[in-house]
Backbone as numpy.savetxt, mean C-alpha at the origin, in Angstrom:
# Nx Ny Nz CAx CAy CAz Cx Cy Cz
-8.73 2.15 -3.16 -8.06 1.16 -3.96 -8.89 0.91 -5.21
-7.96 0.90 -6.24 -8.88 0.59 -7.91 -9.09 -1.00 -7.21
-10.30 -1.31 -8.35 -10.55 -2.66 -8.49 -9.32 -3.45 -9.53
-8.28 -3.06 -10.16 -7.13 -4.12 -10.11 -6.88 -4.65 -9.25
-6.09 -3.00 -8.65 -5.61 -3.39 -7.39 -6.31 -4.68 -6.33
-7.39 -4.47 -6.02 -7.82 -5.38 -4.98 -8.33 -6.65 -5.84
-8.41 -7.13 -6.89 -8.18 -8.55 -7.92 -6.83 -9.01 -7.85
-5.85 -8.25 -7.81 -4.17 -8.28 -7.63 -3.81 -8.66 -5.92
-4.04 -8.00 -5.45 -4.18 -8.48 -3.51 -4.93 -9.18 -3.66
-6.42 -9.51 -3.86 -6.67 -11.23 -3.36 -6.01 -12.13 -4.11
-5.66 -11.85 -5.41 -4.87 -13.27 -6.10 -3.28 -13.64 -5.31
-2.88 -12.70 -4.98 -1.49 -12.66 -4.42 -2.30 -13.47 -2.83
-3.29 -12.84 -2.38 -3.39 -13.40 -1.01 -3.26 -15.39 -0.94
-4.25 -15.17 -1.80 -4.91 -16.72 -2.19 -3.64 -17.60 -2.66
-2.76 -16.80 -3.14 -1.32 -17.59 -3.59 -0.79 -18.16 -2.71
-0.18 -16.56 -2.27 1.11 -16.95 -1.43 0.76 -17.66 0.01
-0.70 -16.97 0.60 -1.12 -18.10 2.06 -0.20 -17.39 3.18
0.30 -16.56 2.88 1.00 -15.58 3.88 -0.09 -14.63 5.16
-1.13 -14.80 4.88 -2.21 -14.30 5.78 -2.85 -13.73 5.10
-4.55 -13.22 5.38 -5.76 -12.58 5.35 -5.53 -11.00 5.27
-4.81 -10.56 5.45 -5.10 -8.64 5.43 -3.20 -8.24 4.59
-3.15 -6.99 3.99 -2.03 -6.39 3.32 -2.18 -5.15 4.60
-0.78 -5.40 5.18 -0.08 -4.25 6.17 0.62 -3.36 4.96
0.03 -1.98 5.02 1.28 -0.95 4.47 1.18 0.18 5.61
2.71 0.41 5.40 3.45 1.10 5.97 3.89 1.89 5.91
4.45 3.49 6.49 5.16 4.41 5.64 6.53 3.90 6.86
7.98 3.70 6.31 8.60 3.96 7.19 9.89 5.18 6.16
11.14 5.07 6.93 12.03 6.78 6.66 12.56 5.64 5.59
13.07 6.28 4.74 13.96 5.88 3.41 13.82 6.21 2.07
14.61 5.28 1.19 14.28 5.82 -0.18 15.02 6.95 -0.88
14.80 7.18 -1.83 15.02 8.48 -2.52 15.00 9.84 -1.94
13.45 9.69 -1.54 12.86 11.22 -0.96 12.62 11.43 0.67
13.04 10.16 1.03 12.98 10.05 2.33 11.80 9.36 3.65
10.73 9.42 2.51 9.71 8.10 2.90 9.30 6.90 2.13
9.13 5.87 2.61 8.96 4.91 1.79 7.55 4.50 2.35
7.21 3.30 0.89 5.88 2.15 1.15 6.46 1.17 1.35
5.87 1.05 2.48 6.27 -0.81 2.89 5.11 -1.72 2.71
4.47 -2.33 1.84 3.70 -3.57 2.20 4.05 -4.98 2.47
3.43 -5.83 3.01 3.28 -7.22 3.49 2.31 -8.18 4.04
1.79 -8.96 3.76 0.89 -9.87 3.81 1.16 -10.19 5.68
0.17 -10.24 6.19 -0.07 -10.78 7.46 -1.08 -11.62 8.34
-0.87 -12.07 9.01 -2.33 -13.03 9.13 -2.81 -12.26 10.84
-2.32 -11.17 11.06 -3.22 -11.00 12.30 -2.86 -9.50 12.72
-4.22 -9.00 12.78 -4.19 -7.37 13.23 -3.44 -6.87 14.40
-3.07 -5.98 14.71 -2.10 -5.43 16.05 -2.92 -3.95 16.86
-3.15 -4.19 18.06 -3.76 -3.56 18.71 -3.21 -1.85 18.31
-4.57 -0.89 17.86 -4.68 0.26 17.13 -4.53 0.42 15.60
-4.81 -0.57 15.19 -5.24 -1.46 13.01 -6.03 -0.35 13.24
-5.99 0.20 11.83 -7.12 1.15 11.28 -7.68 -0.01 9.76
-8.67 -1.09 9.89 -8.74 -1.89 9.46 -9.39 -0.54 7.84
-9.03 -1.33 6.31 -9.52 -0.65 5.61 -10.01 -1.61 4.83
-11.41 -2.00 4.58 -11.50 -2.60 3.49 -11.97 -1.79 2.36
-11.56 -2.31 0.69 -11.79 -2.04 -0.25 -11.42 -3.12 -1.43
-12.37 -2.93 -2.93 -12.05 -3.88 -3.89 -11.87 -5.33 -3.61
-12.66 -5.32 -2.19 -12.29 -7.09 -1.61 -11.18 -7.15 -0.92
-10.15 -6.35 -0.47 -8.96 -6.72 0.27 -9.10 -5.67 1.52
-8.37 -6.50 2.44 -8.43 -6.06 3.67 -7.07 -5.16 3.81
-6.87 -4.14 3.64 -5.90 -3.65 4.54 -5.35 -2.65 5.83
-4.49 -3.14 6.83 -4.38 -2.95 7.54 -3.58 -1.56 7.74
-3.40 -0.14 8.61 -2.57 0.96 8.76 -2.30 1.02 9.82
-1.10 1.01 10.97 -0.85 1.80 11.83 -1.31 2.87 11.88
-1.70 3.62 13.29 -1.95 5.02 13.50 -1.34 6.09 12.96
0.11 6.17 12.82 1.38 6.82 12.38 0.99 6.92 10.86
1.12 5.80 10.13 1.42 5.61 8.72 -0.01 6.52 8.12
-1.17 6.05 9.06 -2.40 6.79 8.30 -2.20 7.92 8.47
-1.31 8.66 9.14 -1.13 10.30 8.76 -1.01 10.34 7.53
-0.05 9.55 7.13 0.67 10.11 6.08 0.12 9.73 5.15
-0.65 8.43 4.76 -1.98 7.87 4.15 -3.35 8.16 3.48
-3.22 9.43 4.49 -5.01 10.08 4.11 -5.05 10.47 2.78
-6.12 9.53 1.94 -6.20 10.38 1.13 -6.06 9.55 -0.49
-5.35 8.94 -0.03 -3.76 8.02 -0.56 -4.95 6.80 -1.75
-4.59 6.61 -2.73 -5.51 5.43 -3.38 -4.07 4.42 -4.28
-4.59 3.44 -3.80 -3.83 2.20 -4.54 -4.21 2.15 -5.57
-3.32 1.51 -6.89 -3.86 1.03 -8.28 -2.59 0.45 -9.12
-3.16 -0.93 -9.50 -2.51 -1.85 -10.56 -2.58 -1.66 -11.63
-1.22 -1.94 -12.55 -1.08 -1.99 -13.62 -0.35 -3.00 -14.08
-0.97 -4.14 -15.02 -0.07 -5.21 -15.28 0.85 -5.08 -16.64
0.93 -3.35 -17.11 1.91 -3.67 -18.34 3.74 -4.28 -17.73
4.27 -4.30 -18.91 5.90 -4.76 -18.82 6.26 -3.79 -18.60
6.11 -2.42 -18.85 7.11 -1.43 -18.46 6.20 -0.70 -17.50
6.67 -0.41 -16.13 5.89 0.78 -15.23 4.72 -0.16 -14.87
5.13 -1.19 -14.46 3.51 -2.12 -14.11 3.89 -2.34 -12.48
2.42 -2.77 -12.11 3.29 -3.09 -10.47 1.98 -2.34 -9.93
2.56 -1.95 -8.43 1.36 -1.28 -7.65 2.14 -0.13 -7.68
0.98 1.09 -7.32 1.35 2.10 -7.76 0.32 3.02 -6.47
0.96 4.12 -5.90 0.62 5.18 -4.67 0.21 6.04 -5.14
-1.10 6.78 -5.33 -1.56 8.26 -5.35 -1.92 9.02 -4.73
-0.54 9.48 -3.65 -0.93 10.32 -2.72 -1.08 12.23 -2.60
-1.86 11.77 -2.41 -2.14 13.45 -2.65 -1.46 14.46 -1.50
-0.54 14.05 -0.05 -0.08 14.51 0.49 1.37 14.64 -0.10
2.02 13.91 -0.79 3.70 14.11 -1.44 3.55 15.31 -1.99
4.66 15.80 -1.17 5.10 17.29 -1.92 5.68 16.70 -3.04
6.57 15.86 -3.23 7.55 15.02 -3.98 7.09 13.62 -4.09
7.65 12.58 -5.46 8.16 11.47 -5.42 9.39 11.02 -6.28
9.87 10.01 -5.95 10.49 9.53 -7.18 10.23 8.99 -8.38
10.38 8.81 -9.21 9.82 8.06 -10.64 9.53 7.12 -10.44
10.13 6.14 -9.95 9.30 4.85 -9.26 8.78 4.41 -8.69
8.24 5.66 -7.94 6.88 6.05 -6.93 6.60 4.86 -5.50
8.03 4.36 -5.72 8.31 3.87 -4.38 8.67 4.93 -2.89
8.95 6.23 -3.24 9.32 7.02 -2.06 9.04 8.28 -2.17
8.86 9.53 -0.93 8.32 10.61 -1.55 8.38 11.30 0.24
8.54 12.38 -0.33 9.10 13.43 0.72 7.04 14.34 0.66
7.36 14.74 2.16 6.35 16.12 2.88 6.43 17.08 2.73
């Protein structure tokens, strides 16, 4: 994870009060047929592949870190194309909005 990124997750943490660690997820959908799911949670689930970085805690299912390895988070606060953003080096594919991405 860039250091935006994890200045962006603790400010969002510290906001919203939704819990201590960011769950992401890969589940089926999207464009290309996998998606990122994140969400704020306040408590780990037996087999967390706990990750810390840039100050934020986040949490992976066993499953999702397949598809994960490798994978680096990073923020961008412009107006156009800003947001969090996936660099996974396993997508054969993504979509332009780099919300989804095929194997």
């Amino acid at each position: 994870m860039t250091e935006p990124a994890g200045a962006k997750l603790q400010a969002l943490i510290a906001r919203e009060q939704k819990g201590e660690y960011l769950r992401v997820k890969i589940t089926g959908g999207g464009c290309n047929g996998l998606s990122y799911k994140m969400k704020f949670v306040k408590d780990t689930k037996r087999g967390d592949i706990l990750v810390r970085s840039s100050g934020a805690q986040i949490l992976v299912d066993t499953k999702s870190a397949l598809y994960l390895r490798g994978t680096h988070l990073d923020f961008s606060d412009k107006m156009v194309g800003g947001g969090f953003k996936f660099s996974n080096p396993n997508a054969k594919s993504s979509c332009s909005c780099g919300e989804s991405f095929s194997i």
